[in-house]
Each structure stands twice: as C-alpha cells, then as structure tokens.
N, C-alpha and C positions, 0 to 999 in steps of 0.2 A: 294623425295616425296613418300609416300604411296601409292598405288594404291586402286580401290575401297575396294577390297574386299581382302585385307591386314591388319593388325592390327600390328602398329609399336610398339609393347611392348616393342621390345628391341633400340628402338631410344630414345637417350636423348636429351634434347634441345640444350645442350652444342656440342652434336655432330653433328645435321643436322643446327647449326652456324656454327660451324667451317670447316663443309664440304662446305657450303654455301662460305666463305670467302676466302676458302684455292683457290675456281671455281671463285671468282671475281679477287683476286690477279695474277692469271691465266691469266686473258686479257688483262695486263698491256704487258705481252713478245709475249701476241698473233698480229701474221703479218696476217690474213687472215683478208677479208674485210667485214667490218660491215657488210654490207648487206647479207652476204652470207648465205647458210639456214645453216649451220653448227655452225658459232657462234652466231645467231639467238636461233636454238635449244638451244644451252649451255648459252644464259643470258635468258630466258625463265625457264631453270634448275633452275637456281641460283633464278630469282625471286621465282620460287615456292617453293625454302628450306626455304628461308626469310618469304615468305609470312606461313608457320608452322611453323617457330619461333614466329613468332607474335602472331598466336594463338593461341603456348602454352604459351609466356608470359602473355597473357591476361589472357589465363584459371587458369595459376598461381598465379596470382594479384603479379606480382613482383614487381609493383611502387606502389606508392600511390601519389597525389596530393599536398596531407600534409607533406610529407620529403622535405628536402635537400639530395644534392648528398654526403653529408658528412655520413647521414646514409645508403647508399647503398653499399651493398659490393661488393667488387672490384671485384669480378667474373662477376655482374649482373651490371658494369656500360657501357660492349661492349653493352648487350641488347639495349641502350639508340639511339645507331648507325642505328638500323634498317630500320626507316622508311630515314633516310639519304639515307644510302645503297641501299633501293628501288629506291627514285627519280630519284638515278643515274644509276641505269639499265633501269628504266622506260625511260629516256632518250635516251638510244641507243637503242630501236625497232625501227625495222623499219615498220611503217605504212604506210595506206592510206589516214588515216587521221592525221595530225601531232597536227592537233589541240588535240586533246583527248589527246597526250601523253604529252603534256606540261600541260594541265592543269592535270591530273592527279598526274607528279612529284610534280609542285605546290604545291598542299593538300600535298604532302610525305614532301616536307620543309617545310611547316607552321607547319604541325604537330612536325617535329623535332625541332623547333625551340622554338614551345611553352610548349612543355614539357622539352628542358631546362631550358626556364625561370622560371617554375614550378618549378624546380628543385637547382634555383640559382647558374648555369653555367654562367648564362651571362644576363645582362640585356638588357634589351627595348633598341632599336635604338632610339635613343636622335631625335626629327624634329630638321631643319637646323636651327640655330641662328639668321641668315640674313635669311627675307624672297625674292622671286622671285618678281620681279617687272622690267615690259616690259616699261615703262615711260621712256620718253627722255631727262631729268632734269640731270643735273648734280648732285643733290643729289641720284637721286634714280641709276645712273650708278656706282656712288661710291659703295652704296650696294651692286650691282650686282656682280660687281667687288670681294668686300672682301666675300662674298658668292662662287664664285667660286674658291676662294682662301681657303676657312675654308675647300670646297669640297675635292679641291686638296691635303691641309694637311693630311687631313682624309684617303683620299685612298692613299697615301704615307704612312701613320702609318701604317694601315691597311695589306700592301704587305710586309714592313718589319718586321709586327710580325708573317703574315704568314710566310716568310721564315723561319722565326729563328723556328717556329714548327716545321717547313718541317724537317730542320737540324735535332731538337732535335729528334724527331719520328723515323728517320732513324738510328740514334746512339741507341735507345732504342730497334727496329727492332733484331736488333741484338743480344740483352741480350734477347731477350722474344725469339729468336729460341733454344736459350741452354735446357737441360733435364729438368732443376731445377731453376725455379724463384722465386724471394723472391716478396713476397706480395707487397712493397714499388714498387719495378722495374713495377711490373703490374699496379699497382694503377698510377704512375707518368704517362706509357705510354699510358692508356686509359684516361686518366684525357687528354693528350695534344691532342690525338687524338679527342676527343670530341670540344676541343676549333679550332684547325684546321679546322673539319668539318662545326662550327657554323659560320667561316668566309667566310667557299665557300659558304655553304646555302643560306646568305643574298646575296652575288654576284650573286649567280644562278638565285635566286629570280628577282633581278633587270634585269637580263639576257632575263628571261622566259615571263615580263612585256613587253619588248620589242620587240621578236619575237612573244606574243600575237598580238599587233599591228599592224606589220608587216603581221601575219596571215588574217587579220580580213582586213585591206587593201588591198591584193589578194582578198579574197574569193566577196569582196565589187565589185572589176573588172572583176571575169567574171562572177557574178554576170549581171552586168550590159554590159556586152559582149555577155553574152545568152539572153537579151532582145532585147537588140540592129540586132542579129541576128534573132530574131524571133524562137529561138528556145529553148527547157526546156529541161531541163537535166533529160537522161534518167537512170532508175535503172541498176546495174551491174548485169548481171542474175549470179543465185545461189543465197545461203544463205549470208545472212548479216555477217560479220565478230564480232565475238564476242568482245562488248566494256569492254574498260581498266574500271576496278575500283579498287580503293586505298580498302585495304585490313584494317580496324579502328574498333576492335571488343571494345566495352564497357561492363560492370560492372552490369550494371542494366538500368533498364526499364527507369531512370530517364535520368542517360548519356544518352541514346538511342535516348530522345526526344530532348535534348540538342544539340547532333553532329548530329541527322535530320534535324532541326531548320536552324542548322547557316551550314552545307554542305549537300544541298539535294540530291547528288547524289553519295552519299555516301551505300555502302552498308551495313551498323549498325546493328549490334545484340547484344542481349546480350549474357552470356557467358552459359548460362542456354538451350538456341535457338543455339547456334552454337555446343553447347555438344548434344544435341536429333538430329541434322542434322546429326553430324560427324556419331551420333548411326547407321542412317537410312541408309549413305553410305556404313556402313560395315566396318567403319577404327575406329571406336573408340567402346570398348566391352561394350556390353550391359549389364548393372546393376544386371537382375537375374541370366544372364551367370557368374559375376563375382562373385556373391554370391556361385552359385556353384562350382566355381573353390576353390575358401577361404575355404568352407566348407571341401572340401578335401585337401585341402594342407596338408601337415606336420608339417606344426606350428601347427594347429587347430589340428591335431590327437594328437600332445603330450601334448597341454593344455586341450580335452578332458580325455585324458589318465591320465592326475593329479587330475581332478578333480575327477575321479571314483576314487584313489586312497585316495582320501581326506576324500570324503564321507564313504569307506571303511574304514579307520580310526577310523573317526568318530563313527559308527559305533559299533564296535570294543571297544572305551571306552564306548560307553553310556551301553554295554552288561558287562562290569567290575565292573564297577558304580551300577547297580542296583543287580550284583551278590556279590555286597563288597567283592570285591578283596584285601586285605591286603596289598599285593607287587604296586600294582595301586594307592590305597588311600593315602599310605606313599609318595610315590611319589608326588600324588598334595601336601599335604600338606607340603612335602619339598619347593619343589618351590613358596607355599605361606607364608611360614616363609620367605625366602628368599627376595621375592618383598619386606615385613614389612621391614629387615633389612637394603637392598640397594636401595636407589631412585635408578630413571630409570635415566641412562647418569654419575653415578656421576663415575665410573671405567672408563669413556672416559677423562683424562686429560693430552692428551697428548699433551707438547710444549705451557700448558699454569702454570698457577701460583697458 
C-alpha cells in the first residue's frame, strides 16, 4: 500500500495482486497463531493490497454488467477473485466484536457471488423441490424424508466436484509457476479456480448464517444477564476501534443510490469521489501537476519540435509559391500529373488478384 503522501506511479494493478496473493498463499505454510500481532499485521497487509486492487479495478471500469466471462480476458478473470479473497482474510481478524467481521465477509460473498452470476459463471441456487413441513402425517414425513434425501444428493455432488477442482487446480498450480504460459493453461486455470471459489462461497454463506445466530443468541444472554444483575454495560475507555467496511466502489451516481438502497452500510462512491479523495490524500497526482509534468516530457518537446518544423516548411513553400520558383512549381505540377495518372491504393496489390 501507498502511503499518504506517496504517489505509486510506478505500481501496477497486476503487481500490488500478485504481491497481495503471493502474501495470502504465504499463510497456508504459516505455523504462527492467528491471533498473534504478527500475522494479524501481515493479513491486514494483504487486505490493504486487495482492497487497491479494487480501486483500481473500478477506476478502470474492467467489468461491465453487460459481458459474459467469455468476453473477458484471461489476465482480468483473477480480478473476479477479489472480493472472494477479501471475505476470506476478513474472516481471520481477530476482533472484538465478531459480529462486524462475519457480516462484513457476508457482503464480500454476495458481492462475488453476484457478479458471477452477472457474468454467467454459475447460476442461481435452484429452492429445494420438497418443501420443509413439521406435520405428523405420514404423507408430509415422506416429504421430509425425500427432502433430506434430494439435500444429501446435492451436497454429496457438490464435495465431489469440489474435489475433482481441488485436484485439477493443483496439477494447473504447477504449469502457471513455469517462466512461459500459454494463454489456454491461464485461462483453464482461473476459469476452475473461479468455479472452486463459487462452491465454498455458497458453503461459507450457509456457514456465516449460522454462526449469525449463534451470535445473536449470546449477545441475547447476557443481554439478559446484565438485567438480570442490575447492571449496564460499561464503555471500554479510549477510542472506539475503527469498524470493518466492505471496500464496493461504483460507477456513477446511479450504482451509488442502488448499493446504498439495498447495503446501507456500505461505504459507496463513485469513481469521480474516490479519484478527488485519493487527490486530497497526496497518493494519486493532481490533474494541473500532471499537465505540467506532460507539458515537459519529451514526447511533448519532440511533437513540439515537429510541429515548428512543419510550420517552417510551410513557410518556406508559401515564400517559393509567391516568388515563382521554377525548380518548386515543376515539382507540384509533377506530382499533380502524377495523382491524375495513379488512383490512390491502386500500386498496393499485393497477394491479391
């Protein structure tokens, strides 16, 4: 990440992801314990490289609504991964309130979930065919029955196609560390990795529903523990700890009312607001500095540099022109015989008939 008063001109997107990923694949061999302030610090990293991929993917409009994944190129189908990515570091903080980081990943899987369906990754989870019925009928047991049974099929599919990703990912793992990949090997191994991730999301999802609950039924007990005791809960002295928010930059003013609407706690901007913030930070260059800087470059001196030359030219004929130049005049009128003689293109036929 940049600091304030930094300007990362020379970071690419592709490079603060792949530093980002290189630092998550890193926790898989790390033995130090979660909690610890050490790899605390370093998935804190990681979310803040993630969370500036995200906001130069947005400032780059690299999805659009209206594609399939079929039109996205295989460099820009890891980006899809992102808010995945997030959930799952958003997950291993450790807070004090655990509530805030589950509903937080929440939003980070809905959001992945719904921009693959946007995308035609994967469709809508089907409702159950058998509906739930607590009735003591022998018919409505039967239902219950082959309902639990259509469940069980499902997440028995489910684990076996996960695995067979898991397999295929790791056999692909190994062709994407070589120097030189072929476009087919990249595309195959983010296409499975995209389907792998869409299978934990919905598991996470059902995960996250159920430790909601489980939350909301503590906080319910001592709740009613601290009445029961005649006593309120006092403030933790110092400052309040700064709360999680899902990192969801929009497009324009319209997305903006749209993902306020249906997630209010949402921190939404558009991309116009978040380029004048980056300005005010000191990380992203101010529009008349960079006019100045263009103005002097050396591209801009050698395309002025042409341009005097042009006009000195220029010049140059119109003072031949009006002196009737001999050697000048034969000249245009060569090369206007010339055009009368040859259409334009017709000396161009090569490799045709």
């Amino acid at each position: 990440m940049a600091q304030p008063n930094e300007i990362p001109n020379d970071r690419k997107l592709s490079e603060i992801f792949e530093e980002a990923y290189k630092l998550m694949v890193s926790f898989e061999t790390c033995y130090e314990p979660t909690n610890s302030p050490e790899f605390q610090a370093n998935i804190k990293k990681c979310i803040g490289l993630y969370e500036d991929s995200t906001r130069l993917v947005s400032l780059c409009g690299l999805f659009s609504a209206n594609e399939s994944y079929e039109e996205v190129a295989t460099e820009n189908l890891r980006y899809l991964l992102l808010p995945f990515f997030l959930a799952q570091l958003t997950q291993k903080l450790c807070k004090a309130d655990r509530k805030e980081v589950v509903e937080v990943a929440e939003v980070y899987y809905k959001d992945f979930l719904s921009r693959c369906e946007e995308y035609k990754l994967c469709d809508k989870p089907e409702s159950s065919l058998v509906p739930a019925n607590n009735s003591s009928n022998s018919g409505d047991q039967m239902q219950q029955l082959a309902r639990m049974t259509q469940e069980r099929n499902a997440k028995l599919r489910k684990y076996q196609e996960k695995k067979e990703l898991d397999d295929q990912i790791k056999q692909l793992k190994i062709a994407m560390e070589k120097e030189h990949v072929e476009d087919d090997i990249k595309r195959d191994f983010y296409m499975k990795l995209l389907k792998s991730c869409i299978l934990e999301a919905r598991d996470e999802l059902v995960s996250i529903g159920q430790e909601k609950q489980i939350l909301e039924h503590i906080a319910v007990m001592r709740r009613n523990d601290g009445e029961s005791d005649g006593q309120t809960s006092k403030l933790a002295k110092g400052p309040a700890p700064r709360p999680l928010k899902p990192i969801i930059i929009t497009r324009d003013v319209l997305q903006k009312a749209i993902y306020g609407a249906g997630y209010p706690s949402l921190p939404t901007m558009t991309v116009d607001e978040f380029y004048d913030q980056r300005v005010r930070e000191g990380i992203f260059p101010d529009e008349e500095r960079m006019k100045q800087i263009n103005k002097n470059s050396l591209m801009n001196r050698v395309y002025q540099d042409h341009e005097a030359e042009q006009d000195k030219e220029d010049e140059e004929n119109e003072k031949l022109t009006e002196q009737d130049d001999e050697e000048y005049l034969a000249r245009q009128r060569a090369k206007d015989e010339y055009r009368d003689d040859h259409r334009r293109g017709e000396g161009n036929r090569y490799n045709r008939s």
